[in-house]
N, CA, C and O atoms as CSV, one atom per row, in Angstrom:
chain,resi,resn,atom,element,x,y,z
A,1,UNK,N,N,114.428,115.989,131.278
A,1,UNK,CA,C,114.663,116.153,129.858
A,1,UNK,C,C,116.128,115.831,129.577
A,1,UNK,O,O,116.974,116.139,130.416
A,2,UNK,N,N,116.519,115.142,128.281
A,2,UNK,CA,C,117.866,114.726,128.088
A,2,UNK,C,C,118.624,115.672,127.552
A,2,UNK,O,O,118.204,116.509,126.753
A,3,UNK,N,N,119.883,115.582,127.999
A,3,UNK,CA,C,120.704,117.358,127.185
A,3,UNK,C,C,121.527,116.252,126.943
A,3,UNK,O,O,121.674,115.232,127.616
A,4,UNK,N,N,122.309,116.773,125.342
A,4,UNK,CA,C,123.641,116.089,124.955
A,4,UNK,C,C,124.663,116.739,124.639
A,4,UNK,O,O,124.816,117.935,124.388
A,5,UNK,N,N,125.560,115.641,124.673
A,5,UNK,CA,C,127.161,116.719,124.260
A,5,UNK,C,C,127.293,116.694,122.959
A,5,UNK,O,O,126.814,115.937,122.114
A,6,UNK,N,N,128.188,117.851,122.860
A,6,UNK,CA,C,128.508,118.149,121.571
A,6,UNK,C,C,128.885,117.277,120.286
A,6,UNK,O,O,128.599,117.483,119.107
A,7,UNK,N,N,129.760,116.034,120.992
A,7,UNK,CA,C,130.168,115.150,120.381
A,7,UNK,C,C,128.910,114.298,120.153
A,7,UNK,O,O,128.709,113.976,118.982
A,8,UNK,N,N,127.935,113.833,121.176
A,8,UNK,CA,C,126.629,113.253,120.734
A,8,UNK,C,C,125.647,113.749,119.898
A,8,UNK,O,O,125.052,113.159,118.996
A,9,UNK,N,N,125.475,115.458,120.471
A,9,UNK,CA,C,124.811,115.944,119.132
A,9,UNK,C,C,124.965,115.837,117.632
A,9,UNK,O,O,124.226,115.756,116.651
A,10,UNK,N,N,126.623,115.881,117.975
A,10,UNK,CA,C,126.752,115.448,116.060
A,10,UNK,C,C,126.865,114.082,115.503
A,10,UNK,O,O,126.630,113.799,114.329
A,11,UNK,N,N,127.205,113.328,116.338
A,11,UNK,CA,C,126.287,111.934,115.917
A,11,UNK,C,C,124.767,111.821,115.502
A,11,UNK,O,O,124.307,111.268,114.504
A,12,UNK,N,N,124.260,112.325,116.273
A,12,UNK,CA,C,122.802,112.091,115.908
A,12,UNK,C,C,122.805,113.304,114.927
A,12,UNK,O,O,122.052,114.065,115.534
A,13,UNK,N,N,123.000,113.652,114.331
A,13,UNK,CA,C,123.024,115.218,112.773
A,13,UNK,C,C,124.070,114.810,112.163
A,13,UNK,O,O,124.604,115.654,111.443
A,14,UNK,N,N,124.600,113.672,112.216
A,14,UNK,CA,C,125.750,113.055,111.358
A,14,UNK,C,C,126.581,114.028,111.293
A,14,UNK,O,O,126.882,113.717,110.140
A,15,UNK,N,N,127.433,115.215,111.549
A,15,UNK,CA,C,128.282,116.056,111.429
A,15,UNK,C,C,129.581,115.614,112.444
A,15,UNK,O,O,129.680,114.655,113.210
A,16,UNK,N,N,130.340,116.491,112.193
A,16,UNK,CA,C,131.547,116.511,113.059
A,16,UNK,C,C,131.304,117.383,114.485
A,16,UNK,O,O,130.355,118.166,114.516
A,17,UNK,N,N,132.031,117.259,115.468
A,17,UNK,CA,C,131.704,118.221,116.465
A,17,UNK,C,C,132.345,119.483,116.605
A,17,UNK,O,O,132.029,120.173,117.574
A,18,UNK,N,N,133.291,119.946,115.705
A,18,UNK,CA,C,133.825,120.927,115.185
A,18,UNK,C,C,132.313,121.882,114.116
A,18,UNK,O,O,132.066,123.083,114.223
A,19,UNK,N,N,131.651,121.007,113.299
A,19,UNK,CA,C,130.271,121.995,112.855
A,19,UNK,C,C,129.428,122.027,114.041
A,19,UNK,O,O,128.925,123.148,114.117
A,20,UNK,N,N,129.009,121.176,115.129
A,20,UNK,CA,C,128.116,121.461,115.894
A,20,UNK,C,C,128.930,123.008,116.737
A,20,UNK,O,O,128.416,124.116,116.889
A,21,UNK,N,N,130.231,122.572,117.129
A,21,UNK,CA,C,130.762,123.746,117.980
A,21,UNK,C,C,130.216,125.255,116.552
A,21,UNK,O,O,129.337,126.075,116.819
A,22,UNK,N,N,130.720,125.252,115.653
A,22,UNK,CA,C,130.228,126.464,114.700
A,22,UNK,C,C,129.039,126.863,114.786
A,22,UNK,O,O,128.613,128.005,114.615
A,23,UNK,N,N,128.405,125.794,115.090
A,23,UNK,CA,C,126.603,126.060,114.797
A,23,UNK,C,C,126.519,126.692,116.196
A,23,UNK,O,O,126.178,127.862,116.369
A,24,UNK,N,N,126.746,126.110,116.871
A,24,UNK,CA,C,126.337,126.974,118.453
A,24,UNK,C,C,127.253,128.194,118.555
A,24,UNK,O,O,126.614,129.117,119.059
A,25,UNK,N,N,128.538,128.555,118.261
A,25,UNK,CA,C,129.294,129.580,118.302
A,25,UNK,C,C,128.812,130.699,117.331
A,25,UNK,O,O,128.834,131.866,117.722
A,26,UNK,N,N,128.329,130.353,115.943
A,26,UNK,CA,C,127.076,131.250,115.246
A,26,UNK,C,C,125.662,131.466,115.614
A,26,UNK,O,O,124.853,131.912,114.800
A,27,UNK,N,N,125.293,131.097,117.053
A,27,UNK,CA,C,123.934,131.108,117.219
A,27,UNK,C,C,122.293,130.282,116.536
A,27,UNK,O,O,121.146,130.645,116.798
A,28,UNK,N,N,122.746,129.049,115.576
A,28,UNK,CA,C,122.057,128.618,114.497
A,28,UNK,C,C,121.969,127.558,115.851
A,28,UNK,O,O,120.922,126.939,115.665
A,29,UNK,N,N,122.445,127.185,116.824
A,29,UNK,CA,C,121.823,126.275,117.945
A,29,UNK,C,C,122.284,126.322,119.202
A,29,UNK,O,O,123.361,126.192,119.782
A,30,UNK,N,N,120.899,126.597,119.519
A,30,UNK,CA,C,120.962,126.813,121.328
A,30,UNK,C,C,121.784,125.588,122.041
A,30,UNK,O,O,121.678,124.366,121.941
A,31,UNK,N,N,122.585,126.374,122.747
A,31,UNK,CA,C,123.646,125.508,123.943
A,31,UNK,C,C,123.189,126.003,125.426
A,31,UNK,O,O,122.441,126.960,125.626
A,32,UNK,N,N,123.629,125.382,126.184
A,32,UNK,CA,C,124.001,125.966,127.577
A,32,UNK,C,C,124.965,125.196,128.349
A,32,UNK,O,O,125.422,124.305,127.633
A,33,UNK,N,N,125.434,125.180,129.461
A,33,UNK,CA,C,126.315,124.724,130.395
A,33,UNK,C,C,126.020,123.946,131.489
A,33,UNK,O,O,125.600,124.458,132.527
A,34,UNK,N,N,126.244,122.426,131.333
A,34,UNK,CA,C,126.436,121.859,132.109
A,34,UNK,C,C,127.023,122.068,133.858
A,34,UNK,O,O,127.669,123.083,134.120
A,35,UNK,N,N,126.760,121.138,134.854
A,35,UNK,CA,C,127.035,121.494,136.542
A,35,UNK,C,C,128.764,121.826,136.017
A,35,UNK,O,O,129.379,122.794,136.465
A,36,UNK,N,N,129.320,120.931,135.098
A,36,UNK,CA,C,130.627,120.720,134.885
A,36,UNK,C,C,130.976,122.086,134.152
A,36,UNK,O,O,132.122,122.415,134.459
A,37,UNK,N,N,130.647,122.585,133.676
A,37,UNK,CA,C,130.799,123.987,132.375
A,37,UNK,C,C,130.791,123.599,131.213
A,37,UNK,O,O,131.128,124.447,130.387
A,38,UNK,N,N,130.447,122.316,130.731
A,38,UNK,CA,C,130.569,121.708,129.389
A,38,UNK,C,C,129.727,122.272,129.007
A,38,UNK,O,O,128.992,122.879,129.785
A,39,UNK,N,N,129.507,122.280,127.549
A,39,UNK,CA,C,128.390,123.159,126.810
A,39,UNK,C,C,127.920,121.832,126.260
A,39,UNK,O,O,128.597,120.998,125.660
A,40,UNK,N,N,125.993,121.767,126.728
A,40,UNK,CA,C,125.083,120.688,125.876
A,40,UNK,C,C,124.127,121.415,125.399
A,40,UNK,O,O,123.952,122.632,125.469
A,41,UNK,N,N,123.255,120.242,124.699
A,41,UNK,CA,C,122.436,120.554,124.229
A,41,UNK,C,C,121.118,119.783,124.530
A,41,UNK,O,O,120.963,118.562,124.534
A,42,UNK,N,N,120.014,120.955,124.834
A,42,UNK,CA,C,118.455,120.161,125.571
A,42,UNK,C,C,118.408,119.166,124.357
A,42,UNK,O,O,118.892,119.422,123.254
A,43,UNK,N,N,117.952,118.340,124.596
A,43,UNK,CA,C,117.069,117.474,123.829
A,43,UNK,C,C,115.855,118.000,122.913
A,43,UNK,O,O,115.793,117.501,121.790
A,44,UNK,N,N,115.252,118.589,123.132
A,44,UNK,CA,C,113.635,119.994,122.637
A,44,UNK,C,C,114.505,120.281,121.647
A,44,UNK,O,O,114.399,119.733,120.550
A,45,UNK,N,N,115.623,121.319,121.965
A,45,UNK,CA,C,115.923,122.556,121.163
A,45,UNK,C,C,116.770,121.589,120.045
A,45,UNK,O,O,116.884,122.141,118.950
A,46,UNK,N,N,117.477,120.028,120.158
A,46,UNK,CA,C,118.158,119.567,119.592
A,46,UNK,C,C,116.724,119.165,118.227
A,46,UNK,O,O,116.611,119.622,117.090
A,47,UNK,N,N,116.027,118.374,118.815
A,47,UNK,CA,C,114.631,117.910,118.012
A,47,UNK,C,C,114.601,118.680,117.430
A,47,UNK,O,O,114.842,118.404,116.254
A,48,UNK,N,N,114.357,119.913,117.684
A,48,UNK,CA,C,113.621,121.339,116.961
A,48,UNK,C,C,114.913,121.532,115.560
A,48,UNK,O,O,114.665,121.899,114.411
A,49,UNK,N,N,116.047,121.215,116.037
A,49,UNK,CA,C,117.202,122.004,115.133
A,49,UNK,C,C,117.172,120.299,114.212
A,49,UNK,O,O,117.413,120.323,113.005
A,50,UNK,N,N,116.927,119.201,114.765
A,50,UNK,CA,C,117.339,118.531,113.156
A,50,UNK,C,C,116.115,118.288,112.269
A,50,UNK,O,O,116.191,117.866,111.116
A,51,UNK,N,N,114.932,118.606,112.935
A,51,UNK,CA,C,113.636,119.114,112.144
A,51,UNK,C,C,113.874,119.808,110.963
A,51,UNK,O,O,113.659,119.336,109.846
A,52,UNK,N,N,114.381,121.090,111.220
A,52,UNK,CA,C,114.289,122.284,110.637
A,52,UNK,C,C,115.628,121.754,109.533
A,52,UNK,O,O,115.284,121.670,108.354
A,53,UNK,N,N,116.905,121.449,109.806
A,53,UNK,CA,C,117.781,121.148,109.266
A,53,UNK,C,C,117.536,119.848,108.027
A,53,UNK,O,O,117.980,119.776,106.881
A,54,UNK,N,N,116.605,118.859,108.834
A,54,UNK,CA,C,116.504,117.788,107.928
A,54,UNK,C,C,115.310,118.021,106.575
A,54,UNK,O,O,115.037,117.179,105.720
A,55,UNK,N,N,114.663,119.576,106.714
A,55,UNK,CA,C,113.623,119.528,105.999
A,55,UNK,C,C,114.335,119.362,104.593
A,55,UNK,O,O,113.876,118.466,103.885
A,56,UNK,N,N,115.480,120.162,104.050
A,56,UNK,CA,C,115.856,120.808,103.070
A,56,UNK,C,C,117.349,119.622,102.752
A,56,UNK,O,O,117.866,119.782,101.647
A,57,UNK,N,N,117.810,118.823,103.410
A,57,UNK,CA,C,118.710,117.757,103.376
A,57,UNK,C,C,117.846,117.009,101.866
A,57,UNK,O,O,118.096,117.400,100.726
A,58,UNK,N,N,117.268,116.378,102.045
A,58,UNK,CA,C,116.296,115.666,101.016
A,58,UNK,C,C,115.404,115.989,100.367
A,58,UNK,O,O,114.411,115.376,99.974
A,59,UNK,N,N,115.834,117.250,100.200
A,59,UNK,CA,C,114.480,117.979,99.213
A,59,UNK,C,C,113.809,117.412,97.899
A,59,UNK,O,O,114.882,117.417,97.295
A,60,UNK,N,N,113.222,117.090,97.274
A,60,UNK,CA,C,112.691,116.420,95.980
A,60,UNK,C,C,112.210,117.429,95.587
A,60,UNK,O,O,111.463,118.167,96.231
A,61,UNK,N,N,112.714,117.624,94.104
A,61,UNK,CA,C,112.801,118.565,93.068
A,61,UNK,C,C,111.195,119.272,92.979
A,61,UNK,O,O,110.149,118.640,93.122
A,62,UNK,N,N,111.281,120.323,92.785
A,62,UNK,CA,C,109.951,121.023,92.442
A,62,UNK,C,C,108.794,120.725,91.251
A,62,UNK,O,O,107.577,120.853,91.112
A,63,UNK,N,N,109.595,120.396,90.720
A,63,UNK,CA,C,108.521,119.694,89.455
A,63,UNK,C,C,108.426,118.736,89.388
A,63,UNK,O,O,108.555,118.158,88.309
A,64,UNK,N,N,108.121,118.040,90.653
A,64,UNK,CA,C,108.075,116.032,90.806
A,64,UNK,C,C,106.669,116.434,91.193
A,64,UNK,O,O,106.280,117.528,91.602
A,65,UNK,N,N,105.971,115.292,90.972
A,65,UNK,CA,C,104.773,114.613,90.782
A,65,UNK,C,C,104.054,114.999,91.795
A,65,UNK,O,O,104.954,115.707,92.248
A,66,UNK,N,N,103.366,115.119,92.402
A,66,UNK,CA,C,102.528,115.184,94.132
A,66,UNK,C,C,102.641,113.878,94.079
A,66,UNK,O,O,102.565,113.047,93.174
A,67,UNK,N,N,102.925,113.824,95.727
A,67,UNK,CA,C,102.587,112.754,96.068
A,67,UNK,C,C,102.138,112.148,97.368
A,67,UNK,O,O,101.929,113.185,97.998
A,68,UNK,N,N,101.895,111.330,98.059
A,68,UNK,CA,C,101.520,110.861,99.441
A,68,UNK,C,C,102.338,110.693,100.049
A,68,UNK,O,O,102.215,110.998,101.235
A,69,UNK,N,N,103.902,109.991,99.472
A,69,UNK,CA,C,104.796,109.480,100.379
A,69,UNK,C,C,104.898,111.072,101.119
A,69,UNK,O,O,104.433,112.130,100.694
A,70,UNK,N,N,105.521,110.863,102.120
A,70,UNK,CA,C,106.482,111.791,103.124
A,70,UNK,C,C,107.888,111.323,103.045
A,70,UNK,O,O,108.619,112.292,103.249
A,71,UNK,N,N,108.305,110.661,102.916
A,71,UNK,CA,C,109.382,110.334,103.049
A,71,UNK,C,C,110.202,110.203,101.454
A,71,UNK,O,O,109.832,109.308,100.694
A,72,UNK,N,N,110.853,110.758,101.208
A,72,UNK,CA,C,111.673,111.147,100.098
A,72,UNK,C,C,113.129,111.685,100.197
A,72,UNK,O,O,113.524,112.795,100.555
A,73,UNK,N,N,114.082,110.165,99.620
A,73,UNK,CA,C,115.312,110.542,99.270
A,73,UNK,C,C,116.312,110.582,98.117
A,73,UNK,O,O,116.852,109.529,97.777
A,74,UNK,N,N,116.713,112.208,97.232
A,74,UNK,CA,C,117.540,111.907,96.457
A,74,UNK,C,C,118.839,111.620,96.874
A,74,UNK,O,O,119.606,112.362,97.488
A,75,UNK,N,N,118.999,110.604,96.528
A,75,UNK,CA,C,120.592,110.026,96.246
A,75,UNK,C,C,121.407,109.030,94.882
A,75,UNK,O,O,120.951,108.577,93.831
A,76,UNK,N,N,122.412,108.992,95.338
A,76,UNK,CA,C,122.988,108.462,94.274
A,76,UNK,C,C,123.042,107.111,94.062
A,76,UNK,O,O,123.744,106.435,94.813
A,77,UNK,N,N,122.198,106.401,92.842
A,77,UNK,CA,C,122.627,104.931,92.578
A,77,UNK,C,C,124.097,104.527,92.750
A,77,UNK,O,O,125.066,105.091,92.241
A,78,UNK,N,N,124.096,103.108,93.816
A,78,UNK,CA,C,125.105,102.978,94.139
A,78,UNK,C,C,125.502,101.351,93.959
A,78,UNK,O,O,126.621,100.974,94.309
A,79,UNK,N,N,124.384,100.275,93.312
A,79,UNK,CA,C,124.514,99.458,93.463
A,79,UNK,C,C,123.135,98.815,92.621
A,79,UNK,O,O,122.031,99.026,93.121
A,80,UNK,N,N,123.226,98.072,91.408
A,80,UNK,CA,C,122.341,97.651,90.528
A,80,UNK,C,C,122.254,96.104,90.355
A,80,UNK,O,O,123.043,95.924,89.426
A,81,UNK,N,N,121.613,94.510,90.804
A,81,UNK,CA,C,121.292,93.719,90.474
A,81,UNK,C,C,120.160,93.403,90.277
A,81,UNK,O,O,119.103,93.656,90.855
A,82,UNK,N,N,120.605,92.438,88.845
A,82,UNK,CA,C,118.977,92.083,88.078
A,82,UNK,C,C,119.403,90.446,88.251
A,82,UNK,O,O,120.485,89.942,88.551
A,83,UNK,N,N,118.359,89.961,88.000
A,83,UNK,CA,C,118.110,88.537,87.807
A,83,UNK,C,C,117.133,88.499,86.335
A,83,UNK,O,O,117.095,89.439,85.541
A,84,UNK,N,N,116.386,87.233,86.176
A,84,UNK,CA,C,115.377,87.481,84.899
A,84,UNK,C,C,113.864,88.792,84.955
A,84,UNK,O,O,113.257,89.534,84.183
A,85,UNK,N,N,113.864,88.294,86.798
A,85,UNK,CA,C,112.453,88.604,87.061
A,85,UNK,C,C,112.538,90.374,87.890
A,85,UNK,O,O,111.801,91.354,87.786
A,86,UNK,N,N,113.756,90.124,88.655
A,86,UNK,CA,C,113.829,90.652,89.678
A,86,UNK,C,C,114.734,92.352,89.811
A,86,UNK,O,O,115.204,92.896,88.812
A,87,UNK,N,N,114.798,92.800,90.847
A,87,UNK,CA,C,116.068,94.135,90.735
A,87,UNK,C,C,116.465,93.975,91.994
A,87,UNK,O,O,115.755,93.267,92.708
A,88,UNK,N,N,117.656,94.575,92.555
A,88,UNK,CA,C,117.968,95.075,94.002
A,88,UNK,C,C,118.718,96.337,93.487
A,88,UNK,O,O,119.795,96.337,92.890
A,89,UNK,N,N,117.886,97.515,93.855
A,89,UNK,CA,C,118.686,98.590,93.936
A,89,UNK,C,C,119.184,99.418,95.179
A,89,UNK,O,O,118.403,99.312,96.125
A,90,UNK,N,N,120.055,100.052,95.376
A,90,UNK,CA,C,120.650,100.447,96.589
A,90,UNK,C,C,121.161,102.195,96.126
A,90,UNK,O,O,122.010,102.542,95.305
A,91,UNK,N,N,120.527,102.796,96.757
A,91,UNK,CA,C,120.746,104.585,96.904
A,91,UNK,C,C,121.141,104.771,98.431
A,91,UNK,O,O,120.577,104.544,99.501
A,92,UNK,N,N,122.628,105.398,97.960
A,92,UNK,CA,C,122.844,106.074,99.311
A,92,UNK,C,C,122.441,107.995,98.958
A,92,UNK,O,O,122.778,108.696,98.004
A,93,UNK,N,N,121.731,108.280,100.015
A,93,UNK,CA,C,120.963,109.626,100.468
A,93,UNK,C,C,121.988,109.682,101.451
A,93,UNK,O,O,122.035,108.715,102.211
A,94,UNK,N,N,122.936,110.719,101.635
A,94,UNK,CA,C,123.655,110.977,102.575
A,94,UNK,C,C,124.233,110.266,103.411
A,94,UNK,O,O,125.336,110.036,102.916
A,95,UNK,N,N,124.175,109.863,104.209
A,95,UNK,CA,C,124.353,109.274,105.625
A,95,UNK,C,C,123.693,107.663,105.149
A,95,UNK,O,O,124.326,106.607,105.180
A,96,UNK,N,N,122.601,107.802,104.821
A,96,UNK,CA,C,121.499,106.626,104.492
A,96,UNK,C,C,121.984,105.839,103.560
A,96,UNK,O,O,122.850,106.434,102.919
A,97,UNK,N,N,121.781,104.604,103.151
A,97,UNK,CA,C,121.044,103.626,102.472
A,97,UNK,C,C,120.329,102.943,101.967
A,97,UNK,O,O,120.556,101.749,102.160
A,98,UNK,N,N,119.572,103.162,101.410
A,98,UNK,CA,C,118.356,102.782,100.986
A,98,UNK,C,C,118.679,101.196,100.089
A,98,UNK,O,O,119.721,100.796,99.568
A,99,UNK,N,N,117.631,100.705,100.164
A,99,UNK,CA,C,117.567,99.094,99.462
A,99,UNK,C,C,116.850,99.274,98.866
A,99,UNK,O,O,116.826,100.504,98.828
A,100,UNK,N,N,115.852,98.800,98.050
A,100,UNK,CA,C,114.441,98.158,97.200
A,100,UNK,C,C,115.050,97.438,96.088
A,100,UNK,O,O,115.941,97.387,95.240
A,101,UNK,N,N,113.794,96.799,96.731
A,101,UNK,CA,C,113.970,94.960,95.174
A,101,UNK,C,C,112.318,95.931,94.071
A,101,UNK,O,O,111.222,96.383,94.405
A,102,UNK,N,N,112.882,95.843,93.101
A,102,UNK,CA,C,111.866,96.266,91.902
A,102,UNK,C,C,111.879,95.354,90.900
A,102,UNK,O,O,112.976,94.884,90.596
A,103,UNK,N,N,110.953,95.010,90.341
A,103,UNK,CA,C,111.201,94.235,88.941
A,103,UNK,C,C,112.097,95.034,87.672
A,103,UNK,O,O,112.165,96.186,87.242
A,104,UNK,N,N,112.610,93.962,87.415
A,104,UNK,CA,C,113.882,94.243,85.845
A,104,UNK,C,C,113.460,95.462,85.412
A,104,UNK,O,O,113.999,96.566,85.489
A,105,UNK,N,N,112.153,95.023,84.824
A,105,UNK,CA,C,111.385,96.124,83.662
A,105,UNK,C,C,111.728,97.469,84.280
A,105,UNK,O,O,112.289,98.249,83.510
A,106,UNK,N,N,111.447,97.997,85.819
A,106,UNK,CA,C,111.174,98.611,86.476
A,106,UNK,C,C,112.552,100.131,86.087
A,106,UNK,O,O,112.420,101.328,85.832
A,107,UNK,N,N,113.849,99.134,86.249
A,107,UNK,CA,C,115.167,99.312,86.362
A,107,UNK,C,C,115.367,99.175,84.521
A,107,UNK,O,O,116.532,99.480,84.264
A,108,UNK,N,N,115.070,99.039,84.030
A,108,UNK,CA,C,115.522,99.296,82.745
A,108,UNK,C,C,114.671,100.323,82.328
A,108,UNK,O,O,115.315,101.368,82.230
A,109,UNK,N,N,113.074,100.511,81.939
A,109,UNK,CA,C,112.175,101.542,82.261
A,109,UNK,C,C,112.363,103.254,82.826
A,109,UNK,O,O,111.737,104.295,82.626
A,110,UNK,N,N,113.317,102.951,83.450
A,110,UNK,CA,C,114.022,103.948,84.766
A,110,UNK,C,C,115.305,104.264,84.285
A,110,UNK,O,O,115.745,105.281,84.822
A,111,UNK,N,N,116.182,103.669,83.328
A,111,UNK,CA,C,117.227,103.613,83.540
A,111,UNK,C,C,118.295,103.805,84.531
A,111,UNK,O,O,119.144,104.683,84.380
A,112,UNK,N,N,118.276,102.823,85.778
A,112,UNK,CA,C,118.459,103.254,86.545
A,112,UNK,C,C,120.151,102.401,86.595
A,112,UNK,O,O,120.049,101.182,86.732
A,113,UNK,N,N,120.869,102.666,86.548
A,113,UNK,CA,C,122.505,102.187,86.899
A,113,UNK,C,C,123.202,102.973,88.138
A,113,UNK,O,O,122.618,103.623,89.005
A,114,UNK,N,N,124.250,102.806,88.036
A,114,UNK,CA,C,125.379,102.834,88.983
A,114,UNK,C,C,126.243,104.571,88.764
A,114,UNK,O,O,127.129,104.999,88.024
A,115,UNK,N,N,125.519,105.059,89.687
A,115,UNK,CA,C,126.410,106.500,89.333
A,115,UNK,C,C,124.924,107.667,88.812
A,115,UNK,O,O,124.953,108.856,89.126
A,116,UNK,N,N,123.833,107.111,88.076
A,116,UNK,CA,C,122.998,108.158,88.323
A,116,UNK,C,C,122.032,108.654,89.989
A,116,UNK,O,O,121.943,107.963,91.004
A,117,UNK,N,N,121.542,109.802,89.790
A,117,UNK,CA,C,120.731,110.124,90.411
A,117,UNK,C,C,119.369,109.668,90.590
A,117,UNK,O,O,118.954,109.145,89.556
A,118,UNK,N,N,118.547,109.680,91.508
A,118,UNK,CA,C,117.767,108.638,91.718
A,118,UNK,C,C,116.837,109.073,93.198
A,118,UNK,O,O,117.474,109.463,94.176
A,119,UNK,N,N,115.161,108.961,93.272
A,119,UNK,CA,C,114.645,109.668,94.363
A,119,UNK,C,C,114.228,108.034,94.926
A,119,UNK,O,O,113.745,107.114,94.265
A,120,UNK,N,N,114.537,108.061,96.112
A,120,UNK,CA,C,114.175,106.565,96.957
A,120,UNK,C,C,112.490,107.067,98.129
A,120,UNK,O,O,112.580,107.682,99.192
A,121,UNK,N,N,111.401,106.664,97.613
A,121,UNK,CA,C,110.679,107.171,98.580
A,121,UNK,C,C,109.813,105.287,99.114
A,121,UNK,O,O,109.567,104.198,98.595
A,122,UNK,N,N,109.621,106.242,100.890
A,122,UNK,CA,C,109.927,105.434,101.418
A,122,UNK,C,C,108.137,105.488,101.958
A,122,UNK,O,O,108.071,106.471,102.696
A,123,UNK,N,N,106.950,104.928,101.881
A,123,UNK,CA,C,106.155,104.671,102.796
A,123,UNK,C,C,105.646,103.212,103.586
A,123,UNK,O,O,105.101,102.212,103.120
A,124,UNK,N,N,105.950,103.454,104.578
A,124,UNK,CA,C,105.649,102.252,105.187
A,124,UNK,C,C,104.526,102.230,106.632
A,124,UNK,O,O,104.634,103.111,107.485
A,125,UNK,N,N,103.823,101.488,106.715
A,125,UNK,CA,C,103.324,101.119,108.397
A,125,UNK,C,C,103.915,100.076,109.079
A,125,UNK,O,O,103.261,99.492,109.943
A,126,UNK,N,N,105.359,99.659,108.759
A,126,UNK,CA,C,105.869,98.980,110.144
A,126,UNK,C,C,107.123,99.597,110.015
A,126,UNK,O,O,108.029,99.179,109.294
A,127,UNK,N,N,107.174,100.901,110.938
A,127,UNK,CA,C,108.633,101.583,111.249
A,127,UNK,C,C,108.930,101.016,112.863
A,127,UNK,O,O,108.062,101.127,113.729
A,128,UNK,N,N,110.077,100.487,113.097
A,128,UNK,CA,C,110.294,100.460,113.853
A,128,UNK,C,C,111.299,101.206,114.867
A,128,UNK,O,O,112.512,101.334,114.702
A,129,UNK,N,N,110.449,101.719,116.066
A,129,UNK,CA,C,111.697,102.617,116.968
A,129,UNK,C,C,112.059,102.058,118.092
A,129,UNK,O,O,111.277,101.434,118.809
A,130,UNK,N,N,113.351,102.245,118.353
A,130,UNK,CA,C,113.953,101.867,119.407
A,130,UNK,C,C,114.677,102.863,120.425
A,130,UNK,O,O,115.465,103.684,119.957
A,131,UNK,N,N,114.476,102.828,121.585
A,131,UNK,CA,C,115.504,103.599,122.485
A,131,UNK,C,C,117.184,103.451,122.649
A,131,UNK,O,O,117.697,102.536,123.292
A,132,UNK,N,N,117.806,104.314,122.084
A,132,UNK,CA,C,118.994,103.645,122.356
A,132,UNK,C,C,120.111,104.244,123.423
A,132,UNK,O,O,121.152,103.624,123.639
């Protein structure tokens, strides 16, 4: 099983390793000690903690629509082109980026510009994963 360091854990939870050290020094995530005495973290208990952490990161508002997607991000419009036909909009969600091309109508309809708020949901069947 893979254990990581502190500094890797917070790469992968996008944080600093100064909050991962807090989080384990408050008990909010299991550590233990390396042959060396370094303090890591299992891989399991890491999964388990950005599960739980990532539920409430991207929450979509309570009085939104039901829906199928799973994947749902509010963030902030950050980037608006139209053509006659076309849109490219761009929401950064934290850490993320999001893209989608929508039609004009779509983006005017929406009022969607530069600086509002904005939910990016994402379903797809070709995710691709990689080991890295």
């Amino acid at each position: 099983m893979p254990s990581y360091s502190m500094g890797q854990a917070a790469r992968l939870l996008g944080v600093s390793s100064e909050t991962v050290r807090r989080w384990a020094d408050g008990g909010r995530l299991a550590v233990e000690r390396d042959g060396a005495g370094r303090r890591v973290v299992e891989g399991v208990a890491l999964a388990a903690f950005a599960r739980e952490r990532g539920a409430g990161l991207h929450a979509v508002p309570e009085d939104d629509v039901p829906t199928s997607v799973r994947n749902s991000f509010v963030g902030i419009v950050t980037g608006v082109r139209t053509d006659d036909v076309a849109a490219q909009v761009e929401v950064q969600s934290g850490p993320h980026r999001l893209v989608s091309l929508v039609t004009r109508e779509a983006v005017e309809e929406l009022g969607l510009d530069v600086g509002v708020t904005a939910t990016a949901r994402v379903k797809s069947t070709g995710v691709h994963v990689d080991l890295t």
